[in-house]
N, C-alpha and C positions, 0 to 999 in steps of 0.2 A: 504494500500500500504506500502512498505516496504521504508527504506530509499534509499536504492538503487534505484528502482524504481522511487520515486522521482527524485534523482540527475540524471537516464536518462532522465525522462520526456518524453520517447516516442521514446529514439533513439537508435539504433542498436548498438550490438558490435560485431566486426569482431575477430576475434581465428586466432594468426602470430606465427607460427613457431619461436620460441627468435632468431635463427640464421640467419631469415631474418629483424632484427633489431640492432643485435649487434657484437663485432669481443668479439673473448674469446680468452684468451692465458692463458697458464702453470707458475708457477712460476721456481724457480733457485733451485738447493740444494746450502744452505748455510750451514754448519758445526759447531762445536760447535767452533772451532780453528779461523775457518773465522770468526765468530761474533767477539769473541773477540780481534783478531788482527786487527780489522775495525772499532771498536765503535765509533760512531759519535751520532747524533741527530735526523735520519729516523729511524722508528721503522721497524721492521719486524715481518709479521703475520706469522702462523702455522697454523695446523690445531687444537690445542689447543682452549679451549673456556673459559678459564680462562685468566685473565685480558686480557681480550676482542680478545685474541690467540696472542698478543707481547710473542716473545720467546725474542729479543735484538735489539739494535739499531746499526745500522750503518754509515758510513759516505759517503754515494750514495745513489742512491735510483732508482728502477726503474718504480714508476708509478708515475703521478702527475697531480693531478684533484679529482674528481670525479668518485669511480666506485662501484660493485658490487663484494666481492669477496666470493667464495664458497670453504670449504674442499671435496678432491676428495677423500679421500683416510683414510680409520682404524676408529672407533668408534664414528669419528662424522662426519661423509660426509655427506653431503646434507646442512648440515649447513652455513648457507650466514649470512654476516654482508656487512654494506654501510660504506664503506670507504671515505675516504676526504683526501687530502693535498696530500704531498710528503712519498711514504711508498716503500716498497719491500714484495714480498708473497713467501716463498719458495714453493719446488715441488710438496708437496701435496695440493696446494691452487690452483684455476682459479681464472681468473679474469674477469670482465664485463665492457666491455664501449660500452655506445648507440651511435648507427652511428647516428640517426635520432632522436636529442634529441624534434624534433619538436610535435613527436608523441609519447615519450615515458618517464614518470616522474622515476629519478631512486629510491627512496623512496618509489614510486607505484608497479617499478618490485622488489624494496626487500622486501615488506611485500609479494605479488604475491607470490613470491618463499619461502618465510619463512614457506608458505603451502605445498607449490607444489613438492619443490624440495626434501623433504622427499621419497616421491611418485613414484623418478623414481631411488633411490639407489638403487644397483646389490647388495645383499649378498653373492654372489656363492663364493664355498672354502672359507669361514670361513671369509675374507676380505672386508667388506662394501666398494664399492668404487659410485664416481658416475665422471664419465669423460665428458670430452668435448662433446663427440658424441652424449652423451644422452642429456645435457643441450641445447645444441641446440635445440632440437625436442623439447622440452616442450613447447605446446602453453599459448600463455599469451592474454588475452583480453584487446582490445583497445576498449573501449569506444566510439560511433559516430564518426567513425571513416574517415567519409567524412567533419567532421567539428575539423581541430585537436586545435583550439585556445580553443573551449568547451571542446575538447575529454581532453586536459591535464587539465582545469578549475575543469571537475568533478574528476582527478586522484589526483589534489592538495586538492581537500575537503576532500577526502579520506585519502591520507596521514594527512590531519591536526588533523582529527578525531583520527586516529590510534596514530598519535606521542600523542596527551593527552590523550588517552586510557594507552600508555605506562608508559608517565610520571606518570600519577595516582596511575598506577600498581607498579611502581618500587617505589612512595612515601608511600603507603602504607606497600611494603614489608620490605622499611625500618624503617619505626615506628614501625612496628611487631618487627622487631630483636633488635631495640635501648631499646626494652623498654624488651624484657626477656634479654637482656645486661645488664641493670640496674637492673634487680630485682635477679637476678644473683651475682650481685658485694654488694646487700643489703642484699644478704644471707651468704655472704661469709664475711663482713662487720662483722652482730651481731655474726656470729658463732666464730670468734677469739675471739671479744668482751667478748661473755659469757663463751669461753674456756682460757681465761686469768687472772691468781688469782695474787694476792700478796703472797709475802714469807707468808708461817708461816698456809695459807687459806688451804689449800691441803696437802697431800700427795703424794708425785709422785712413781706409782708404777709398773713394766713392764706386759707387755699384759700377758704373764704368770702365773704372781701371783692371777690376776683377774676373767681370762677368759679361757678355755681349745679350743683346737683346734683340727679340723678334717681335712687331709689330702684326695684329690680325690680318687676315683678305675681307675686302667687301664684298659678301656674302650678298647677293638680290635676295630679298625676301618672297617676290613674285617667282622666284626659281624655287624655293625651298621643296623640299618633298616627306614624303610620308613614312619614305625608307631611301636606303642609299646610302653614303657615309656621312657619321656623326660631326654635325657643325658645334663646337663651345661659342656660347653669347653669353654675355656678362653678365643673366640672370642663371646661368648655371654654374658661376663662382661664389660658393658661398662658405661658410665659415671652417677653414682646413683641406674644404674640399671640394670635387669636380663633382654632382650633380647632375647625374645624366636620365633623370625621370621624367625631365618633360626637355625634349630635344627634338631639334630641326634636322633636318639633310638634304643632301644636295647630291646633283651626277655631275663628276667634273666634263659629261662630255657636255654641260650646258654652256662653257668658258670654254673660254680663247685661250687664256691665262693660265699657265701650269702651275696647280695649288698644291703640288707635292712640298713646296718650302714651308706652308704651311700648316705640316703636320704634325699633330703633338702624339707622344710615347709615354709610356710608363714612368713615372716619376720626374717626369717635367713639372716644374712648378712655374702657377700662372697667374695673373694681377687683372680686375678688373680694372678699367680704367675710365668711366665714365659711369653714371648711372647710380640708385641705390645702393649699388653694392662696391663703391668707389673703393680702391683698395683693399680689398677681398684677396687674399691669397689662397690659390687652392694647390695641391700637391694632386695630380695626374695621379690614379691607382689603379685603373683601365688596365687589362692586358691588349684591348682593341685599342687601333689606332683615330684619332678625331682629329678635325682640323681646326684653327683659330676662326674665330670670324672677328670683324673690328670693332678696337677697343675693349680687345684683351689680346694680352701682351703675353709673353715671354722668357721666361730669366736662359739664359746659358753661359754657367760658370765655365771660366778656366778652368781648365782641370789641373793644369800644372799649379794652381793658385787658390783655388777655392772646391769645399767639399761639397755637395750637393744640399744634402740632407742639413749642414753647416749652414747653407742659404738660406733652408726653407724656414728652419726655426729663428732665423735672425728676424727676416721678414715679419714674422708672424706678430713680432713684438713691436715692428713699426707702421702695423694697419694704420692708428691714428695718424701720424706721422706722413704718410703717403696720402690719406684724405685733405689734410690739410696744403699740402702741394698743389695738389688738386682745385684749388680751390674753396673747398667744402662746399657749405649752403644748399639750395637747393638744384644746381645742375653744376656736379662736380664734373672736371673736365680735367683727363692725367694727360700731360706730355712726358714722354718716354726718356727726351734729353733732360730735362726740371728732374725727374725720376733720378734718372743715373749720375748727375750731375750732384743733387743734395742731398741723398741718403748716403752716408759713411758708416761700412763696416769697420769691426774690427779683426785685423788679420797677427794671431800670432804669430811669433818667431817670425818677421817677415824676409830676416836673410837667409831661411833656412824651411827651404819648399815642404821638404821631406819631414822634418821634425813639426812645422806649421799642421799639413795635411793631418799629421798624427793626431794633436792636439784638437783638431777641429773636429775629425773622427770620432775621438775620446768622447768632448761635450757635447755631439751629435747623437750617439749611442745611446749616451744616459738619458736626453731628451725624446728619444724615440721609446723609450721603455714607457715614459710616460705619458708618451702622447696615446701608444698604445692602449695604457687601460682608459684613460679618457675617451678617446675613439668607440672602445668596445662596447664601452657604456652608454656613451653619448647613442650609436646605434641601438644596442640593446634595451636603453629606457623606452622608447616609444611602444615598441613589440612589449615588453612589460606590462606598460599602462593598457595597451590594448587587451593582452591576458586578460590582468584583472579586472578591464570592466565588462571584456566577454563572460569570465565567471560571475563576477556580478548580477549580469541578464539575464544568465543559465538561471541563475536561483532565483530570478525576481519572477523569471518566467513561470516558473515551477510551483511559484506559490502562488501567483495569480492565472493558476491555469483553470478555473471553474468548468466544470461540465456545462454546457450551452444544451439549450430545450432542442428536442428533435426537430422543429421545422428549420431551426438555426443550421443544423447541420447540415437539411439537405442541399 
């Protein structure tokens, strides 16, 4: 038998229309102008699901209690949160209050709907909405419903189950983040550390003198294609690394221009140079070969002079440094010469290639142990969070799975 099962123990559940249970009302347009000529100490929701949808507070309010409230309206509608105290929703939010709270737990209808209400958003013209009209019709299962002191008895077990299903979920997902936080700020710790000399230890000498640079091809966007080989654009440079999940391609028989110069390999390391991601270093870990498109650049150390892996972590520590080159603001713009021209490395033992290389090796190594577990983790947290809130589901599924009346089924 299942748990559900158990906590009926034998007894029916009846399917109520939500609108013959609860009043729903619309929120207000409130403006950006009105928030801030009103600020007080009531918060007010949006359809936003970021710090929990508060756009600003207020100095009124117009709900107070307990309720349900849902976004009607743009890319997250269907989405319900359980609200408390004294708050305001603006227009794109409904709100829920149970008429019969004797028969209905609101914690029981917000995980309910946490499922359900997905299920019945309108996509049509491009607009997810999901309205009043529809929220009503959604049937919700009451439990024994000729016995409502048991019927809320089993909706309270269920919520108690679910809120420490949550809290689990959200304790774990925070130990997951605090702890690639930490190995993060231990990586970025020894990498100053070991790129830190005393006078007199190094040579400082600009990205030029060391290492030569490749500039991208202008790639037509009206050529691009669906398959073919892999084009890097500057929204696929992002934080360590190359990003090949949403990627362009090209036929080079579509050019005149022979684009073999600009092909990048295995542990090339690459600079966005224009755009959001201004300064962006990524390290190439592809065993497939991609090619530059413009406005991402390049590094190719000497090798008699500089160690690769030596480069990449230098870099890493002068993203700000290179944005600010750049220009920064809102349309950064990298020149290649600005680039190799005011970024100074530093190059130990610099009369002594062989003993240098060694060195840079050395701090190279130790830096790559660490980037290592940060990497692994930095990958492995997302897959994590997604685990746990697939087991999550599993069990929220499980206890909200009610037998449905036979005409439901057929």
């Amino acid at each position: 038998m299942s748990y559900l099962e158990k906590l009926l123990d034998g007894a029916g559940v009846a399917w109520v229309p939500l609108g013959e249970l609860v009043t729903l009302r619309r929120g207000r347009v409130m403006s950006k102008e009105y928030l801030a000529d009103n600020t007080g100490n009531f918060p007010v929701y949006s359809s936003q699901t970021g710090k929990n949808g508060v756009i600003g507070k207020i100095d009124t309010f117009d709900f107070d209690g307990e309720y349900i409230t849902w976004t009607t309206d743009g890319a997250n509608a269907g989405t319900v949160f359980h609200r408390t105290g004294k708050f305001s929703i603006t227009n794109v939010c409904g709100s829920i209050k149970i008429n019969q709270e004797a028969k209905l737990n609101y914690k029981f209808l917000f995980y309910w709907l946490s499922i359900e209400a997905q299920k019945h958003v309108y996509s049509g013209m491009g607009n997810p909405k999901l309205m009043s009209h529809q929220v009503e019709k959604i049937s919700i299962p009451i439990p024994c419903p000729e016995n409502p002191q048991k019927s809320l008895a089993i909706q309270a077990e269920i919520v108690r189950i679910l809120d420490a299903l949550t809290a689990l979920t959200t304790e774990l997902t925070t130990e997951l983040t605090t702890e690639l936080s930490a190995r993060k700020k231990q990586y970025n710790h020894y990498r100053d550390r070991l790129l830190t000399f005393d006078e007199g230890e190094v040579e400082w000498r600009t990205l030029g003198e060391v290492c030569d640079f490749k500039n991208g091809f202008a790639f037509k966007s009206n050529l691009f294609r669906e398959n073919g080989l892999p084009i890097i654009r500057i929204t696929n440079v992002s934080d360590k690394n190359i990003d090949l999940s949403d990627v362009k391609y090209f036929n080079p028989a579509d050019y005149k221009e022979n684009t073999k110069s600009f092909e990048v390999n295995y542990g090339d390391i690459l600079v966005a140079m224009s755009g959001a991601t201004t300064g962006k270093i990524g390290f190439y870990a592809h065993r497939h070969s991609a090619y530059l498109n413009q406005r991402v650049g390049k590094f190719l150390p000497k090798k008699e002079t500089l160690n690769n892996r030596y480069l990449y972590h230098f870099l890493l520590s002068k993203v700000e440094s290179i944005y600010v080159i750049a220009g920064g603001g809102a349309q950064p713009n990298l020149s290649s010469n600005a680039l190799m021209e005011k970024i100074l490395i530093p190059i130990p033992h610099p009369n002594n290639s062989q003993k240098s290389l060694a060195e840079q090796t050395r701090i190279a190594s130790i830096l790559d142990k660490f980037d290592t577990l940060t990497s692994s983790l930095q990958e492995g947290l997302p897959r994590e969070i997604e685990l746990r809130q697939k087991q999550y589901e599993h069990y929220r599924g499980l206890l909200l799975s009610f037998p449905k009346p036979a005409e439901a089924a057929v």
